[in-house]
N, C-alpha and C positions, 0 to 999 in steps of 0.2 A: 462894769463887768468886763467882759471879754471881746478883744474883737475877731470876726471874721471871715476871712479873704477868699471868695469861693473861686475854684476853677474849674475847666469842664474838659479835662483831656481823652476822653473819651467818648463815649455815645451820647446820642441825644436824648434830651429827658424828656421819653412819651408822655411822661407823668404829671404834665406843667402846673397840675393844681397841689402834687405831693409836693412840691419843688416852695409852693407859694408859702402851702401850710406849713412848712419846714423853717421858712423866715419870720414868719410869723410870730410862730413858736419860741423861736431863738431871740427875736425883739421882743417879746412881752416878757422875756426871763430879763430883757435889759444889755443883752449882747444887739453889737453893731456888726450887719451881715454888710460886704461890699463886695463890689464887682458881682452886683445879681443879673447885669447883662450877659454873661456868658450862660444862661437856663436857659434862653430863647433860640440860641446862634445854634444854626444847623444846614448841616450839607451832608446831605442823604443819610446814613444813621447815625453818620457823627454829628459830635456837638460844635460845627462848625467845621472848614479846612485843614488843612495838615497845619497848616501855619499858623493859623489862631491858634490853635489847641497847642501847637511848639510855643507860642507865645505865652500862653498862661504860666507855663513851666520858667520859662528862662526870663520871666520879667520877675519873680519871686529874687533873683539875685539883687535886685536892687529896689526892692520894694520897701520904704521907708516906713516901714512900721512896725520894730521889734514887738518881742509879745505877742503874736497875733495867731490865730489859728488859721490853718491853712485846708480846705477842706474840700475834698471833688463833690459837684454836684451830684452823679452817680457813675458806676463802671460803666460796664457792655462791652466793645471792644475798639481800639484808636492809639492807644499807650506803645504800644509796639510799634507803631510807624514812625514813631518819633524817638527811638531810642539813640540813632545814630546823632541825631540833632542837637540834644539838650545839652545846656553848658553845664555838665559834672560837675569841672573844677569850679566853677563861679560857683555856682550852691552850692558845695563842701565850703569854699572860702567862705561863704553866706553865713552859714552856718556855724563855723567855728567860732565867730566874731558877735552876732547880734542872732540866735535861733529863733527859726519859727518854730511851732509848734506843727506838724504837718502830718494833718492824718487820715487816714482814707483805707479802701480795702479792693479786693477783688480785680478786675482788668490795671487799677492804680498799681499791685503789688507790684510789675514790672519795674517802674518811677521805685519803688521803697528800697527796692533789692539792688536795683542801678547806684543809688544812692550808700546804701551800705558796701557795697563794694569799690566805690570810689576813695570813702575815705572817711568810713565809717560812721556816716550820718547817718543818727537814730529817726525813724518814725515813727508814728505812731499807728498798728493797722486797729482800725476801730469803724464806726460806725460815718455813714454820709449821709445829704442836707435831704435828697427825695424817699429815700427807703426805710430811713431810720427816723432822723428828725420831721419828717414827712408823712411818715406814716399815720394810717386813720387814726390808732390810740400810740401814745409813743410810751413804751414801757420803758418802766423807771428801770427796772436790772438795768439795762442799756444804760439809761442818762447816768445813773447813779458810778456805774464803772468807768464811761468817758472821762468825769472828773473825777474822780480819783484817780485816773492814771497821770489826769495832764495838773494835777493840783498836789502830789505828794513825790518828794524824791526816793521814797521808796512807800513799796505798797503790796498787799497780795491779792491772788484772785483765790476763792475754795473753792471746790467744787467734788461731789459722789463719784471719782474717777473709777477705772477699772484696768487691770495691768498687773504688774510684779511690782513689790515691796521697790522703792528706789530714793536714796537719796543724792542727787548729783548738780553740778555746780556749770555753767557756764554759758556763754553771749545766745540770747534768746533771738530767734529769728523763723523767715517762713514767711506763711501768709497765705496766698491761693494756691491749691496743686499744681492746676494746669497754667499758671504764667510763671511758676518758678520753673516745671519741668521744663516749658518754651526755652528760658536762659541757659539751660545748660552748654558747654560749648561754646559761649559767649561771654563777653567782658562785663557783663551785667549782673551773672549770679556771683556774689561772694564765697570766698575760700575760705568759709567757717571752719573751722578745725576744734573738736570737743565742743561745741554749740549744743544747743536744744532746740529740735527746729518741729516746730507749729505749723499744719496742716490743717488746710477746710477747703471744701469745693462746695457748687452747685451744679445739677442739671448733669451728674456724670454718675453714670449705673455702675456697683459697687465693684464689675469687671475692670472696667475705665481705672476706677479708684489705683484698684489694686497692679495694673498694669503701668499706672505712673509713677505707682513708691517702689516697684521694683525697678521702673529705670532708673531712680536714685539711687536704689539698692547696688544693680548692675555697675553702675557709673563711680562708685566706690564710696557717694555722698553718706549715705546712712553711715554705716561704718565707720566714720569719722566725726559722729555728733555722740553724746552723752547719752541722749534720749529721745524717741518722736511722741511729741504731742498728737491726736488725730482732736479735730475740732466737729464743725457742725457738718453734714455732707448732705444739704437739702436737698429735697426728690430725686434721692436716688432708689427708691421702692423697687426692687426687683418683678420679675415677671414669672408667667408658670414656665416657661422655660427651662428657667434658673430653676427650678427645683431645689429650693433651699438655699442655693447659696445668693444670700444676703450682705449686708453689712456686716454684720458680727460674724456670719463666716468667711470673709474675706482680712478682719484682721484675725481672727483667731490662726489664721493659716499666714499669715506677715506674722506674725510672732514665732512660729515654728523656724522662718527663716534669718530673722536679724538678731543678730547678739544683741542688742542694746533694748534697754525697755522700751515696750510701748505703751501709752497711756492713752484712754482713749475718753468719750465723754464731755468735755471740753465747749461749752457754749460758747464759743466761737467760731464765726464763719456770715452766713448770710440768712439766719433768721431774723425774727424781730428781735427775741433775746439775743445779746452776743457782748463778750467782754472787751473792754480795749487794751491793746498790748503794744509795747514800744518796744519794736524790730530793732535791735544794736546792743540793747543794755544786757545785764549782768545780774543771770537769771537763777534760783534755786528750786529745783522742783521736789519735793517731800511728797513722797504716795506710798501711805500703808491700810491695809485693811480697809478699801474702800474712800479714803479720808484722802484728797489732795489736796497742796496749796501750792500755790505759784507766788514766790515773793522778788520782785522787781527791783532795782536799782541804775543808779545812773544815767537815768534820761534826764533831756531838759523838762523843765517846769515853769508853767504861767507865774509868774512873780506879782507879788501883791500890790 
């Protein structure tokens, strides 16, 4: 089957039995989990020192094992102290020559976005080893979409979206809100131009939300993509405060303001359900009457 290469650039996995069940899981399907020493490595909420965690990253350039999946044990937060450090250009080389498969989400998005803006090496943002494949039941939506994204050179996702009629063409990207907002002003976020960029958060109240797609807005990013995907935005429930204004009233009012579609809907982000998408490739999004699909191309692929 498949193998794969776990690292832990960010927090520590509170979780150590999710983390177990997670290997488990992936060796009784017949995949070969390595490097399961980095679950354990910890200094204070990270998963280990700034150095370890820069290690995981910059030994991947010479890791002798084409094919392989590459996969964080879980987010939190750690990826951002190491941005100055990671060898770009060795992983672009890396990657143009013998690709991994490398894929992960949330605090990782930093690493995805660093990476695509180097030299436009695709990721994959999807699901990881404690949360997803670790979880008490692990739902099949999930496993089902993992491989077909890393098992087919072109693919699509469907889904009940909601937005304006839109058909439009171009490099699919995004990931987490608040670690792409973080890049801005920095050499890490990519200079997408007509792109479709893919948003999900967790743990940000629908203010939050709305207050970070306007600095993209602000910052002239929206404006210069095709379309915004919005994905999954976990516990963001509003309060009596808010007096209505929720999730749906905060995009209903980002749609007032951006020329470009919004689409919204998208199980993608940090539930258990959640689709996998490769950050680079070469995207078409179709939404009418409720009916969306996402069809994908030009990512690398697990080879038989």
């Amino acid at each position: 089957m498949s193998r794969i290469h776990l690292i832990a650039p960010s927090g520590y996995c509170i979780n150590q039995s999710a983390a177990l069940r997670g290997i488990k899981r992936l060796a009784d399907a017949g995949h070969r989990v390595e490097n399961q020493q980095v679950i354990t490595r910890r200094d204070r909420r990270f998963a280990g020192d700034d150095a370890e965690r820069l290690a995981d990253l910059n030994a991947l350039v010479t890791l002798d094992t084409p094919n392989t999946i590459v996969m964080p044990v879980r987010g939190g937060y750690g990826a951002s102290r190491l941005l100055e450090e990671i060898d770009w250009q060795g992983l672009a080389e890396r990657q143009r020559h013998t690709p991994l498969l490398i894929c992960g989400h949330s605090d990782f998005t930093a690493v995805q976005l660093g990476l695509l803006a180097t030299d436009n090496v695709i990721t994959f943002s999807g699901p990881m080893l404690a949360a997803n494949f670790g979880a008490e039941a692990l739902d099949d939506f999930t496993q089902e979409h993992f491989w077909r994204a890393l098992r087919n050179e072109t693919f699509s996702v469907t889904w009940e979206g909601m937005g304006p009629a839109c058909d439009v063409e171009g490099t699919l990207w995004g990931g987490n809100l608040a670690m792409l907002v973080s890049l801005i002003g920095t050499p890490w976020l990519p200079a997408i131009e007509n792109g479709i960029l893919v948003v999900e958060d967790i743990n940000e109240h629908p203010f939050r939300v709305e207050r970070m797609l306007l600095q993209l807005h602000h910052a002239g990013i929206l404006s210069r993509q095709k379309a915004l995907i919005l994905g999954s935005f976990s516990r963001s429930a509003p309060n009596d405060y808010d007096a209505g204004f929720d999730l749906d009233a905060m995009i209903a009012y980002l749609r007032t303001r951006l020329a470009i579609p919004v689409v919204s809907g998208l199980a993608f982000g940090h539930e258990p359900q959640t689709v996998t998408l490769p950050l680079g490739a070469q995207a078409r999004l179709q939404h009418q009457d409720f009916h969306t699909q996402l069809t994908l191309s030009g990512h690398p692929v697990l080879s038989e």
